[in-house]
TIZAKOL-262205 format. One record per residue (C-alpha): residue number from 1; x, y, z. Coordinates in Angstrom, 3 decimals, m for minus. Layout:
N
<atom><i>NUM</i><x>X</x><y>Y</y><z>Z</z></atom>
...
***
This chain:
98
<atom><i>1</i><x>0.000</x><y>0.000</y><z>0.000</z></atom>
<atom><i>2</i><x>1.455</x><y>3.284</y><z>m1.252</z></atom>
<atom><i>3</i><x>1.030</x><y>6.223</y><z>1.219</z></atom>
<atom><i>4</i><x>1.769</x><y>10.370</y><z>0.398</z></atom>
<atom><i>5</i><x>5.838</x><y>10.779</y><z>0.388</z></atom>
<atom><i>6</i><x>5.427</x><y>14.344</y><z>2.154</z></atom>
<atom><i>7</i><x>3.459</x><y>15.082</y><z>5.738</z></atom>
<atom><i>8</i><x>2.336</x><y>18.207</y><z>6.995</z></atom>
<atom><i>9</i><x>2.851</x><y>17.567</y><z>10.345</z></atom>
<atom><i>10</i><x>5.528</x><y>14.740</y><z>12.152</z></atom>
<atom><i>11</i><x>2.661</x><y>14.758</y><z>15.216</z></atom>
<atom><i>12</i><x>m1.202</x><y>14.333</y><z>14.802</z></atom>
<atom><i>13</i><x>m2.683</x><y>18.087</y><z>15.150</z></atom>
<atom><i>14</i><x>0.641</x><y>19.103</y><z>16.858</z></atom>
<atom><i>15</i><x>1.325</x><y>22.425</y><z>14.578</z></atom>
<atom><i>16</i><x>4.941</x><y>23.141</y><z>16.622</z></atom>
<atom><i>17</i><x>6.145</x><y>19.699</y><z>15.108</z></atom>
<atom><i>18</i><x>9.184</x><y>20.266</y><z>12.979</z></atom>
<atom><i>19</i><x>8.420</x><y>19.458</y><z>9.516</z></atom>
<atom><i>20</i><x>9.868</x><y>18.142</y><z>7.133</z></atom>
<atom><i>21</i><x>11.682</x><y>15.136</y><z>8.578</z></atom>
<atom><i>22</i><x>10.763</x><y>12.555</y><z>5.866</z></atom>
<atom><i>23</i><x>11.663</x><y>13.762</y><z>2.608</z></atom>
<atom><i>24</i><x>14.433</x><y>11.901</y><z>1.901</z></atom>
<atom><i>25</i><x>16.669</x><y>12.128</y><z>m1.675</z></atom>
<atom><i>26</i><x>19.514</x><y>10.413</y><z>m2.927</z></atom>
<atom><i>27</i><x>21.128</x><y>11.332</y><z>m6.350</z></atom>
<atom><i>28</i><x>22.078</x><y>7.978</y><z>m6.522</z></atom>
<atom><i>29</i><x>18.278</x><y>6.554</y><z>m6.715</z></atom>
<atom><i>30</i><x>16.515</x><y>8.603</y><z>m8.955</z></atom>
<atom><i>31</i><x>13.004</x><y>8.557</y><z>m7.588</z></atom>
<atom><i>32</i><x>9.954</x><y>7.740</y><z>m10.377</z></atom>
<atom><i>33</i><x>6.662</x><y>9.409</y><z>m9.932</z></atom>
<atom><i>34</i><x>4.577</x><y>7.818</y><z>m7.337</z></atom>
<atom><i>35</i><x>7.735</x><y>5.824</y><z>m5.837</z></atom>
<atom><i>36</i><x>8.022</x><y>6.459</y><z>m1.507</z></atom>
<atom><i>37</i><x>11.648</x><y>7.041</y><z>m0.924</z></atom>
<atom><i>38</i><x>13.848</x><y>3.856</y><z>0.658</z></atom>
<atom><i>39</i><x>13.602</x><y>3.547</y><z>4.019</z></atom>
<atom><i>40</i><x>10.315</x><y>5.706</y><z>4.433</z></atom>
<atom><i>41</i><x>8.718</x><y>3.142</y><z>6.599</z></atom>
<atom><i>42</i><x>11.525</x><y>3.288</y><z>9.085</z></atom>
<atom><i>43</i><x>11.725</x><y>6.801</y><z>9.198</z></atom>
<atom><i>44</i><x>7.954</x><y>7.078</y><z>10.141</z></atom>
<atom><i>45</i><x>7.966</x><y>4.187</y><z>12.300</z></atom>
<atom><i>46</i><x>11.188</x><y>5.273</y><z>14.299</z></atom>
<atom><i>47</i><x>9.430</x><y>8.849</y><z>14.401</z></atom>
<atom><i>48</i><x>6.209</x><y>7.596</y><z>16.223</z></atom>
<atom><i>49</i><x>8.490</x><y>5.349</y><z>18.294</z></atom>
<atom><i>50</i><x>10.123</x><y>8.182</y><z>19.572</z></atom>
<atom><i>51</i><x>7.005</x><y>9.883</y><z>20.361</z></atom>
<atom><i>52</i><x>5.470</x><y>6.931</y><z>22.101</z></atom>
<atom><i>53</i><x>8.994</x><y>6.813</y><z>24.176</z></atom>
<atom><i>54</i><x>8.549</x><y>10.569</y><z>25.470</z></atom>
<atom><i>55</i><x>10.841</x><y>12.569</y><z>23.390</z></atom>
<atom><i>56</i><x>9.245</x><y>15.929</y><z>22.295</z></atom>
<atom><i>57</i><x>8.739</x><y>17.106</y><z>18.725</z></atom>
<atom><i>58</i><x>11.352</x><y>19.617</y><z>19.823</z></atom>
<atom><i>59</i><x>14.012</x><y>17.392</y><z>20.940</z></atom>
<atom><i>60</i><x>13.885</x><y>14.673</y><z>18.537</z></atom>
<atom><i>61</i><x>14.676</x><y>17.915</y><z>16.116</z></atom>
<atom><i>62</i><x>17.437</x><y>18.703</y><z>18.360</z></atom>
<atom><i>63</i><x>18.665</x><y>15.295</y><z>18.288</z></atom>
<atom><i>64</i><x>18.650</x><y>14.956</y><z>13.932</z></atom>
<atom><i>65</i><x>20.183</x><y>18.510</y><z>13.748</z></atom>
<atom><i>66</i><x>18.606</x><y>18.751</y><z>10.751</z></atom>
<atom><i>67</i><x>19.288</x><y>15.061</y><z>9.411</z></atom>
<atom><i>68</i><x>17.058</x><y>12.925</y><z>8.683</z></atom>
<atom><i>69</i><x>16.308</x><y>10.084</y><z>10.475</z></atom>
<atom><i>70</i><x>17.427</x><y>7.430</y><z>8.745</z></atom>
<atom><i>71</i><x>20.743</x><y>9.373</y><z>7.864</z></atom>
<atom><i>72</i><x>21.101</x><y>9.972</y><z>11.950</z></atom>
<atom><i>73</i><x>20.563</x><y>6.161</y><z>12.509</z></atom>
<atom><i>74</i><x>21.534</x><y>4.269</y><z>9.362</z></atom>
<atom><i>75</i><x>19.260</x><y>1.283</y><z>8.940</z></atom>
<atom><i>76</i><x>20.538</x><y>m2.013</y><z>8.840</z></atom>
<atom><i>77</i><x>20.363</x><y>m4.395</y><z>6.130</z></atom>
<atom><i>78</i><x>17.250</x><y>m6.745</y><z>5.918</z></atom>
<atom><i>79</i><x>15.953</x><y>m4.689</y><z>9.480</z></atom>
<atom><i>80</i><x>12.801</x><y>m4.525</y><z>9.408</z></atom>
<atom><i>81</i><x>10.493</x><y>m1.437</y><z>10.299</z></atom>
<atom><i>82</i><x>9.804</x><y>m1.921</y><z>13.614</z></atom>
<atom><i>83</i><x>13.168</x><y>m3.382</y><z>14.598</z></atom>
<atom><i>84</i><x>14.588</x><y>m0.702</y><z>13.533</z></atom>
<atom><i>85</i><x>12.130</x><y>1.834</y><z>15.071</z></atom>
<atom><i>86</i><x>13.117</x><y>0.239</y><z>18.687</z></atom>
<atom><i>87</i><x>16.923</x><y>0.082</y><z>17.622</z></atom>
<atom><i>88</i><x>16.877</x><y>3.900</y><z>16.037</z></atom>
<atom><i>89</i><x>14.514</x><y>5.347</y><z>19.489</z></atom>
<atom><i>90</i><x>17.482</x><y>4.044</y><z>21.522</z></atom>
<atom><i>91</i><x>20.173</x><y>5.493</y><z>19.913</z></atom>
<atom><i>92</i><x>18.530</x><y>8.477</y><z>20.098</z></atom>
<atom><i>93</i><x>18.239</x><y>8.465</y><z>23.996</z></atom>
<atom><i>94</i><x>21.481</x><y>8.153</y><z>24.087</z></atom>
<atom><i>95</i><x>22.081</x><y>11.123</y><z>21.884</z></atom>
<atom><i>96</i><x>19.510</x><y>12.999</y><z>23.652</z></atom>
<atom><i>97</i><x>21.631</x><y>12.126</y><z>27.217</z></atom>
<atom><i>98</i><x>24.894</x><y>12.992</y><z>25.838</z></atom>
***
């Protein structure tokens, strides 16, 4: 199931949410029209992870410094979504404590 590549807002109805934080490129993988960029499931599940977890809108933006996530916390080959959301949410407690 193919979902929009772009959101409005990181948070449900949260309007302070950075934005932005999935629009992944690559010049090396030209995108084609309709195509979700690689990793876009991690980087959404890893977001609402970090959510769940407690870390603010605010501070997960603090944490990326303007990466994305899955740049931040490279995923691993054949990871799957939601091992990497629990893997990634870690990694960025850590970050978050340092």
């Amino acid at each position: 199931m193919r979902m929009h590549g772009t959101l409005n807002s990181t948070t449900f109805r949260n309007n302070t949410a950075p934005r932005g934080l999935f629009i992944f490129g690559s010049a090396d993988q030209p995108a084609r029209p309709g195509d979700l960029p690689p990793y876009h499931a991690h980087g959404r599940a890893a977001l609402a992870n970090a959510l769940d977890e407690g870390l603010m809108a605010d501070e997960v933006a603090q944490i990326l410094d303007g990466r994305e996530i899955v740049d931040a916390f490279p995923v691993w080959r054949g990871e799957t979504p939601s091992a990497y959301a629990a893997r990634a949410v870690a990694e960025m407690f850590v970050a978050y404590l340092q």
